[in-house]
C-alpha positions in Angstrom: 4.3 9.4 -28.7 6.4 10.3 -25.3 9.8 11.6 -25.9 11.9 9.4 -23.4 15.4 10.9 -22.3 18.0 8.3 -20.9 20.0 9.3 -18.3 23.4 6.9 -17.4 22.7 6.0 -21.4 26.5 4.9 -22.2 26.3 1.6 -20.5 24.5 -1.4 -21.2 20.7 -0.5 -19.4 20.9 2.5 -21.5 21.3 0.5 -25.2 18.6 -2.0 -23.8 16.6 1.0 -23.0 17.2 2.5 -26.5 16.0 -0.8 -28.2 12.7 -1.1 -25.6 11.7 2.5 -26.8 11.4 1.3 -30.2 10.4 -1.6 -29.9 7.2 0.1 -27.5 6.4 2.5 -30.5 8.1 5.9 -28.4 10.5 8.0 -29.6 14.0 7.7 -28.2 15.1 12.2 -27.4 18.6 11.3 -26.4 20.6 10.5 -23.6 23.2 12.0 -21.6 25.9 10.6 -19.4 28.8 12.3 -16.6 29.3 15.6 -17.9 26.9 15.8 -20.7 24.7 18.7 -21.3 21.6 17.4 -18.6 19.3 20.6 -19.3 19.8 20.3 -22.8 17.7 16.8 -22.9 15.6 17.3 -20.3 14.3 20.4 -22.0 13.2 18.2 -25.0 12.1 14.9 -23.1 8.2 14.4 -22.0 9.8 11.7 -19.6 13.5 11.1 -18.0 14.7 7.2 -17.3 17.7 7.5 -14.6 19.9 4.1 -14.3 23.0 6.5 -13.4 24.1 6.6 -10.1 23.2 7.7 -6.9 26.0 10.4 -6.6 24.1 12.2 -9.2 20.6 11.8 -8.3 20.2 15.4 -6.9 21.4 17.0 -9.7 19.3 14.8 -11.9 15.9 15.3 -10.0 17.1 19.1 -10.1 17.2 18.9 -13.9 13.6 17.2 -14.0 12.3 19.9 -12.0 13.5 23.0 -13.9 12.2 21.4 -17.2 9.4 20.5 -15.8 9.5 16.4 -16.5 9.0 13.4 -14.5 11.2 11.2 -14.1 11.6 7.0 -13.1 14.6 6.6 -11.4 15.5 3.2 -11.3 19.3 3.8 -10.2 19.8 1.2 -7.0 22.2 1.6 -4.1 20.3 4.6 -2.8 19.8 5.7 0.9 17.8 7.2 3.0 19.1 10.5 1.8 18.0 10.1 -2.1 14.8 9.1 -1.0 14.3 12.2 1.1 15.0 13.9 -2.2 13.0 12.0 -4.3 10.2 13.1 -1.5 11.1 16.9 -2.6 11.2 16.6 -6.2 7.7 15.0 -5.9 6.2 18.1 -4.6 6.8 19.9 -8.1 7.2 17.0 -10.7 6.2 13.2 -10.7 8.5 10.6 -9.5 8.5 7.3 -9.9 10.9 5.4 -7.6 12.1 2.0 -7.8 14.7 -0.4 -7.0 13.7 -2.9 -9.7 11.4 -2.0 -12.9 11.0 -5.5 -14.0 7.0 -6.3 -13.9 7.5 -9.7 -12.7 9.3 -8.1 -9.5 6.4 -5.4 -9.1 4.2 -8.2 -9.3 6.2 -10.5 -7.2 6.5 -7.8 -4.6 2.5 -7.4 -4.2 2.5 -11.4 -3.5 4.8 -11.3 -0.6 2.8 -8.6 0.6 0.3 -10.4 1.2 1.6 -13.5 2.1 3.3 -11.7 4.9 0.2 -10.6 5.8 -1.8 -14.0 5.8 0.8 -16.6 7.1 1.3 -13.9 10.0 4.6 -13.6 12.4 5.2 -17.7 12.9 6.8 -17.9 9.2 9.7 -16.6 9.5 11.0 -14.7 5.9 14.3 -14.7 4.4 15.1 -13.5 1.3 18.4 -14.9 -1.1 19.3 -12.6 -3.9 22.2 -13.6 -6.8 23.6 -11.2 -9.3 26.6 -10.3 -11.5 30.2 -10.7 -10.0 30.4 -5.9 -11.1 27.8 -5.5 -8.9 28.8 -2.9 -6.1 25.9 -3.3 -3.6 24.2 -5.6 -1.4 21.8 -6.4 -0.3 20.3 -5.5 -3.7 17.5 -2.9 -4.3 15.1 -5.6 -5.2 15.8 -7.5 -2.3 15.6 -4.8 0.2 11.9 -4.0 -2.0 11.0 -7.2 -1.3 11.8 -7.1 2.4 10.0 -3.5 2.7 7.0 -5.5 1.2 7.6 -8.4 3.7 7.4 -5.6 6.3 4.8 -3.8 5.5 2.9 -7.2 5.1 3.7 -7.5 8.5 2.9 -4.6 9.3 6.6 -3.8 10.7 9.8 -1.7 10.4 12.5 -3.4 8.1 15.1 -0.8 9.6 14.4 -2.6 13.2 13.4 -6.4 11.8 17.0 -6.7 9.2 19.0 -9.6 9.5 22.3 -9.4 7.6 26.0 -10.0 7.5 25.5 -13.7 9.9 28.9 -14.8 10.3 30.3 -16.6 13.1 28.6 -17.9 16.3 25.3 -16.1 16.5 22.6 -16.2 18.7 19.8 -17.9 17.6 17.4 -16.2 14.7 14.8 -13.5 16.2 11.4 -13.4 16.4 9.9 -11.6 13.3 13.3 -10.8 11.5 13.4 -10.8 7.6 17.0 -12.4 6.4 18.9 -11.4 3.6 21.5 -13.1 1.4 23.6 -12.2 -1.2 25.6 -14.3 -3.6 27.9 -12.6 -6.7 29.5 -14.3 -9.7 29.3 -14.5 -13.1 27.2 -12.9 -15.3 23.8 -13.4 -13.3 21.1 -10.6 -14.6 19.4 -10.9 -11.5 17.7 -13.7 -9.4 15.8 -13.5 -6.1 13.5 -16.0 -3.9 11.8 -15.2 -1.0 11.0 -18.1 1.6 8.4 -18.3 4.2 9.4 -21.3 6.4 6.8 -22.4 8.8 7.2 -25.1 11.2 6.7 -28.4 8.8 6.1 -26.6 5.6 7.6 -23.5 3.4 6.7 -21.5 0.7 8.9 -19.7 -1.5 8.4 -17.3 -4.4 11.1 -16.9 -7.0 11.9 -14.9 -10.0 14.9 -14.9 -12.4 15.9 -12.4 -14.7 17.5 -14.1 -18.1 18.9 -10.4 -19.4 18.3 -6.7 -18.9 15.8 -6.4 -21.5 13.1 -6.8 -18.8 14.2 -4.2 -17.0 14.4 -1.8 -20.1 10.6 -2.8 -21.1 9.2 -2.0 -17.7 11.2 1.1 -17.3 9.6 2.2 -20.8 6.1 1.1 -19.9 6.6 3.3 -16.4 7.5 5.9 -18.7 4.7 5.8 -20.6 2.7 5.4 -17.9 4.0 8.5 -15.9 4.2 10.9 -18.7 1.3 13.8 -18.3 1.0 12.5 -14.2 0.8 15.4 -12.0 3.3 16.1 -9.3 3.5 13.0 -6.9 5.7 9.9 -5.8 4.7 7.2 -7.4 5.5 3.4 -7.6 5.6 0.7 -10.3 2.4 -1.5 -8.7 0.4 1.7 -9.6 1.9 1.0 -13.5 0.2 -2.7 -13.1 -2.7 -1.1 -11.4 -2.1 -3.4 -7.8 
């Protein structure tokens, strides 16, 4: 059994990830939140699942590596900064990164990959993303996954092929862009659809989230599946073996 540590476990992804550790058979070692004792559980935990904040992600990755745990961040809103971190911490522990741990969205991610790839630069790709009316960022971390996965289809940058924020009188869309659109309100878990609009035809692939229960279950099946890894970054397609 892997002894799974919860860290950001005061809100409401840590009691769904409390209830998905049972449920999967694992035993739950604790959790810690702002100001709690972080060494303390780390230094009992096989595994640590971070859905805290990005503001703490250095110290957390810090507390990994002096335990001597992985750890599967899912916290979103991160930047180019945290992952440069993440890239550190993977030299000593294993770290599994991601911006949604739902497996439908790891699995959803691989097909736009490869439609990207197939339908080639004369579909153009935009991407519409609703959640909550709390939620602080946007574009969301799924969505910008799914546009890194449309880019690397592509075989592109997304940092040079983003289009965001349209307002106004623009100029007309460009060649090989990936669009993005957010929507808040309510109490929306999470929904995103990617569309591939050709000339005459489109193609669109969508998935909704109906709680954060999904998110718990494939956060305790990366768990599971990075306890014992060696030191490395990992991703959640490797979990579904894509």
């Amino acid at each position: 059994m892997a002894r799974i540590g919860i860290i950001g476990s005061a809100g409401r992804m840590g009691a769904a990830l409390v209830e998905a550790i049972a449920t999967a058979g694992e035993t739950h070692a604790g959790g810690v939140d702002q100001g709690g004792d972080l060494a303390a559980l780390a230094a009992q935990c096989d595994v640590l699942v971070d859905f805290s904040s990005p503001a703490a992600l250095e110290a957390n990755l810090d507390a990994a590596m002096a335990a001597g745990v992985g750890i599967v961040v899912g916290t979103t809103g991160l930047e180019e900064r945290h992952h440069w971190l993440c890239d550190a911490a993977a030299e000593k522990i294993a770290v599994l990164q991601t911006g949604n741990t739902s497996l439908g969205v790891t699995l959803l991610a691989h097909l736009v990959r490869e439609a990207a790839q197939r339908l080639g630069p004369d579909w153009d790709i935009e991407i519409a993303e609703t959640h909550h009316r709390m939620k602080v960022d946007a574009p969301s971390g799924t969505a910008m996954s799914l546009g890194e996965a449309a880019a690397q289809g592509r075989g592109i940058a997304l940092a040079t092929h983003s289009a965001r924020c349209r307002d106004g009188i623009t100029s007309a869309r460009n060649s090989g862009d990936i669009g993005f659109a957010s929507l808040r309100g309510g109490s929306v878990a999470g929904d995103h659809t990617v569309h591939f609009l050709g000339d005459n035809e489109r193609l669109s692939f969508t998935h909704i989230a109906e709680n954060r229960a999904i998110f718990a279950k494939g956060a305790v099946r990366a768990a599971q599946w990075l306890t014992g890894k060696a030191n490395g970054r990992y991703t959640m397609a490797q979990v579904l073996g894509l």
